[in-house]
C-alpha positions as CSV (number, residue, x, y, z in Angstrom):
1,X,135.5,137.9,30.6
2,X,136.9,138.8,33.8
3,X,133.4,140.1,34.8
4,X,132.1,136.6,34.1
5,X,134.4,134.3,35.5
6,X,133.4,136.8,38.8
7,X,129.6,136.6,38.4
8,X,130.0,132.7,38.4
9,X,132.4,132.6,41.3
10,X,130.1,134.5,43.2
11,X,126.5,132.3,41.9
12,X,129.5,129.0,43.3
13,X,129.8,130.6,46.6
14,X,126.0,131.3,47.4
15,X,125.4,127.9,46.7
16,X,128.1,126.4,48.8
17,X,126.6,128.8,51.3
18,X,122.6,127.2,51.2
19,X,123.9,124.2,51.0
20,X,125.4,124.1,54.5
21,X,123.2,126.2,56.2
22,X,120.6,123.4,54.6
23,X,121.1,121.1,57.2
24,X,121.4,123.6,60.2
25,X,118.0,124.8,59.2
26,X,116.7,120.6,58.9
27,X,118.3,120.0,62.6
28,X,116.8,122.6,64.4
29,X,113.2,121.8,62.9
30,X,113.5,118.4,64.1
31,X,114.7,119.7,67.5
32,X,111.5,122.1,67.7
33,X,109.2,119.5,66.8
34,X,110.4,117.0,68.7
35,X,110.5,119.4,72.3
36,X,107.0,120.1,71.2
37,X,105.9,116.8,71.0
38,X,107.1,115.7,74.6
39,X,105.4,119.2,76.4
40,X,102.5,118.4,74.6
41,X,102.6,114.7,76.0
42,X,103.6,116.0,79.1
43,X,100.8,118.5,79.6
44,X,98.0,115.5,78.7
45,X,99.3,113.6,81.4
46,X,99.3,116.0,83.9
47,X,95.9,116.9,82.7
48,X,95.0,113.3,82.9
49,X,96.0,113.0,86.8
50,X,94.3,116.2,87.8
51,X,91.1,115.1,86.6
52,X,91.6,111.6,88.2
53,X,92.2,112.9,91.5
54,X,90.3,116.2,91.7
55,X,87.6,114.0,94.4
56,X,90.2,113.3,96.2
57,X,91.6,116.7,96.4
58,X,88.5,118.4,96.5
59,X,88.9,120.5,93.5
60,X,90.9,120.8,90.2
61,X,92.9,123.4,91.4
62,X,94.1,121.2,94.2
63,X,94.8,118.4,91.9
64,X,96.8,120.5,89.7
65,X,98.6,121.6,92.3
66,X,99.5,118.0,94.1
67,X,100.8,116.6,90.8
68,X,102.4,119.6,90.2
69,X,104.0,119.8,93.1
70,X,105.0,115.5,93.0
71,X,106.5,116.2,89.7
72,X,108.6,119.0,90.4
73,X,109.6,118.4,94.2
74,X,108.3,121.4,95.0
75,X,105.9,122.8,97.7
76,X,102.1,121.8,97.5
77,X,99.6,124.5,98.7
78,X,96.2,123.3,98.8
79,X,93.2,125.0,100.1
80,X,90.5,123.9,101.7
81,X,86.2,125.8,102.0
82,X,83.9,125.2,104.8
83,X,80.8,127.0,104.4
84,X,79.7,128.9,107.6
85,X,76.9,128.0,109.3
86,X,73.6,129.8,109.8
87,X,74.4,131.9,107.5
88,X,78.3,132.7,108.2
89,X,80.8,132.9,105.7
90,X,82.5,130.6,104.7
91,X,86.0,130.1,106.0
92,X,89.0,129.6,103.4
93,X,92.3,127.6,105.0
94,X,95.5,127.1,102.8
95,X,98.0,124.5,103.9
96,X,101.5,124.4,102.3
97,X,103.9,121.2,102.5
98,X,106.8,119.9,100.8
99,X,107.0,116.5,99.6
100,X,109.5,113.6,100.7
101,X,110.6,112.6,97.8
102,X,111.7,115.4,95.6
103,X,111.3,115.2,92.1
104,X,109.1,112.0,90.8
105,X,107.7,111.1,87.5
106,X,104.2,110.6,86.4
107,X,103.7,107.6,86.6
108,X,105.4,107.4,90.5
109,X,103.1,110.8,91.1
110,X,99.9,108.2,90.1
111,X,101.3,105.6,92.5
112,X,101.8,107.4,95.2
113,X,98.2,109.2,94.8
114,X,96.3,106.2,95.2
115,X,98.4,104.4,98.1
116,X,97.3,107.7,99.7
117,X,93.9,107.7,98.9
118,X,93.7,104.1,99.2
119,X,95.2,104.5,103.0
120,X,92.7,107.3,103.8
121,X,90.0,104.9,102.6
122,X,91.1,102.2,105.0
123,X,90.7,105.0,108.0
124,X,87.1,105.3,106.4
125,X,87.9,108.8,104.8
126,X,86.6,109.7,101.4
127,X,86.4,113.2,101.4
128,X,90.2,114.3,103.2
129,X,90.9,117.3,104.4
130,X,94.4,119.4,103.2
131,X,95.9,118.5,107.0
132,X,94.7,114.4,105.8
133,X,96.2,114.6,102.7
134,X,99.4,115.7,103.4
135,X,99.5,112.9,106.7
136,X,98.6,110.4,104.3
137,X,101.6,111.5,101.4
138,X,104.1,112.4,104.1
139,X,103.6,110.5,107.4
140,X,101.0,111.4,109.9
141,X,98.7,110.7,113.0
142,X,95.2,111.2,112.8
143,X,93.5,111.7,116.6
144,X,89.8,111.1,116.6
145,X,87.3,112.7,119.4
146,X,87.3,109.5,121.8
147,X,91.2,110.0,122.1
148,X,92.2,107.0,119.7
149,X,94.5,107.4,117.2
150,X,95.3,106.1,113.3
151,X,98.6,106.1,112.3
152,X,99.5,107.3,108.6
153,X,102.9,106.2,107.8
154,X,103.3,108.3,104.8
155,X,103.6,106.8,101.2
156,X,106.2,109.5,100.5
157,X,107.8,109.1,103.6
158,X,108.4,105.3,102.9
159,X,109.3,105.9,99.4
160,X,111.9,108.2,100.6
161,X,113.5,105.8,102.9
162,X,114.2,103.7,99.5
163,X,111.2,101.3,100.0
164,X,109.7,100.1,96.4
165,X,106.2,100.6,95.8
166,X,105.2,97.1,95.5
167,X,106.8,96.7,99.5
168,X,105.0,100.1,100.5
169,X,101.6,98.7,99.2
170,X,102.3,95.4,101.1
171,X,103.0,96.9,104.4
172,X,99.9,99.1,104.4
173,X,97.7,95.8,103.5
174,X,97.0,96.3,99.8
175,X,98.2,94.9,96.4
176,X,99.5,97.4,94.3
177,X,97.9,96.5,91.4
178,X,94.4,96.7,92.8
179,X,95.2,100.3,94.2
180,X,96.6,101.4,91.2
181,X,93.2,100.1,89.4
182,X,90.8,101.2,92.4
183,X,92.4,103.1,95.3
184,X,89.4,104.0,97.2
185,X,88.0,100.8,96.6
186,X,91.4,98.9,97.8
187,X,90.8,100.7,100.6
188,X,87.1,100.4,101.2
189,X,87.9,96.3,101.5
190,X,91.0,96.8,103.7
191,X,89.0,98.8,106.1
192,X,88.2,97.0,109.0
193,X,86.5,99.0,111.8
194,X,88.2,102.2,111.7
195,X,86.7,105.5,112.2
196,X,84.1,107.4,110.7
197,X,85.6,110.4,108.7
198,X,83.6,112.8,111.1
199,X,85.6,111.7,114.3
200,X,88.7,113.4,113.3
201,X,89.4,115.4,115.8
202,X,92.9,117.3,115.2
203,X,96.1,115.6,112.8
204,X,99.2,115.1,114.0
205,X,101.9,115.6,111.2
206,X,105.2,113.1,110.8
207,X,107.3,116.4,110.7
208,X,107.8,117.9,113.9
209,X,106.2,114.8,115.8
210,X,107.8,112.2,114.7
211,X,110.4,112.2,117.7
212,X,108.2,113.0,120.2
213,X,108.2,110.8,122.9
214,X,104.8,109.1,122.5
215,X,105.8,108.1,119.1
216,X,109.2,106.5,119.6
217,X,109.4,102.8,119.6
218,X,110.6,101.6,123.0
219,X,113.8,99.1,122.1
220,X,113.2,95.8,123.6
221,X,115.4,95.7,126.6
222,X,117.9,93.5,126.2
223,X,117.1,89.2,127.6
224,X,119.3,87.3,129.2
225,X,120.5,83.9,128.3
226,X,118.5,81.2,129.9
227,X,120.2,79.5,132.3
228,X,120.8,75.7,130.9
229,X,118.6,73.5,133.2
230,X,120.9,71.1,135.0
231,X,121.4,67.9,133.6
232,X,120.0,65.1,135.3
233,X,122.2,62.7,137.3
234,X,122.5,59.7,135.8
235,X,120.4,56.7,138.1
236,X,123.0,54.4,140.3
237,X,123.2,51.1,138.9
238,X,121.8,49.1,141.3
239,X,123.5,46.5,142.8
240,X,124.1,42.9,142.2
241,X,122.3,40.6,143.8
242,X,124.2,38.1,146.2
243,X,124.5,34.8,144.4
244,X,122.9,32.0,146.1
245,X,124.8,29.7,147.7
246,X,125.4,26.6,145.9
247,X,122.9,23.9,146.7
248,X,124.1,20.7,147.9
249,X,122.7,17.7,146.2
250,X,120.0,16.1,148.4
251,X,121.1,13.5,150.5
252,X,124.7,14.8,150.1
């Protein structure tokens, strides 16, 4: 008997034992499916956004790497192929930046990838250099062979300074929606004599230049108060004329 009343306190305890680690078990499951779910999501959105704006980067590698680098706040390295000419190799130039904003999500990384595009459009550039894009995201001057300039504010820069998007896209002469549904054609329609892509000469980045002394904005010196005119005197009234002297009747 005793052996029995043991076997059956022992069959008791095993169950008492599934049935709490039961719900453990049902918990994590859910946990793992549900953190798979949002990398998976993740991932096709990302995927999405580099194939959107591998034209404007110039490859998918460069894509991947801007909204990488959007998302996560890190640095962006993209590089950019010339092929030589006459028969030269082709030369192979990286350029590495940091964006303004620190981390952003994807839908803020889409934003701010077409006011960019959409700005480099207005300056009548469709196919940007690394130097462009990161003057267009961050703040830069472009200088073009006849010594004029265009002046990229930077999307990221702006965003940074707490400026919504809606404001951003306003000051740069765009409605958001339409860049968010068409940048390069936003910016096609904004353009409005700008330069040729091909007159680029060099780029002039926010960082380091934005203090130098050909970019400050001279304060307006200070204006007087204008002097109140004098008022003017009031006219004299004019005199009173003499009263005639009374008439005597005739014949008086």
């Amino acid at each position: 008997m005793k052996s029995g009343h043991f076997a059956l306190a022992l069959l008791a305890a095993s169950v008492a034992v599934a049935l709490v680690a039961t719900p453990a078990l049902a918990q994590t499951s859910g946990s793992t499916t549900s953190t798979t779910t949002a990398t998976a999501a993740t991932s096709h959105e990302a995927g999405r956004l580099d194939k959107e704006f591998a034209a404007l980067a110039g490859s998918q590698a460069n894509a991947q790497a801007l909204v990488t680098g959007l998302h996560d706040g890190g640095a962006i390295t993209l590089t950019t192929t010339v092929p030589g000419a006459n028969g030269a190799a082709a030369t192979t130039t990286t350029t590495t930046f940091t964006p303004d904003t620190g981390k952003m999500g994807y839908g803020d990384v889409k934003i701010a990838l077409s006011l960019a595009e959409a700005s480099l459009a207005k300056a009548g550039i469709a196919d940007p250099t690394a130097a462009e894009l990161e003057a267009a995201l961050n703040g830069g001057k472009l200088v073009m062979t006849d010594g004029s300039t265009v002046d990229l504010k930077g999307v990221l820069a702006a965003r940074a300074s707490g400026e919504g998007w809606g404001r951003i896209a306003k000051d740069m002469g765009f409605k958001l929606g339409d860049v968010v549904r068409s940048p390069k054609h936003a910016g096609e329609i904004a353009e409005r004599g700008h330069h040729e892509h091909d007159k680029v000469a060099r780029v002039d980045l926010a960082h380091g230049h934005a203090h130098d002394a050909d970019n400050r904005v001279a304060k307006p010196e200070h204006v007087s108060k204008v002097d109140r005119p004098d008022r003017p005197e009031r006219p004299e009234h004019p005199d009173h004329p003499d009263h005639p002297d009374h008439i005597g009747r005739p014949g008086g």
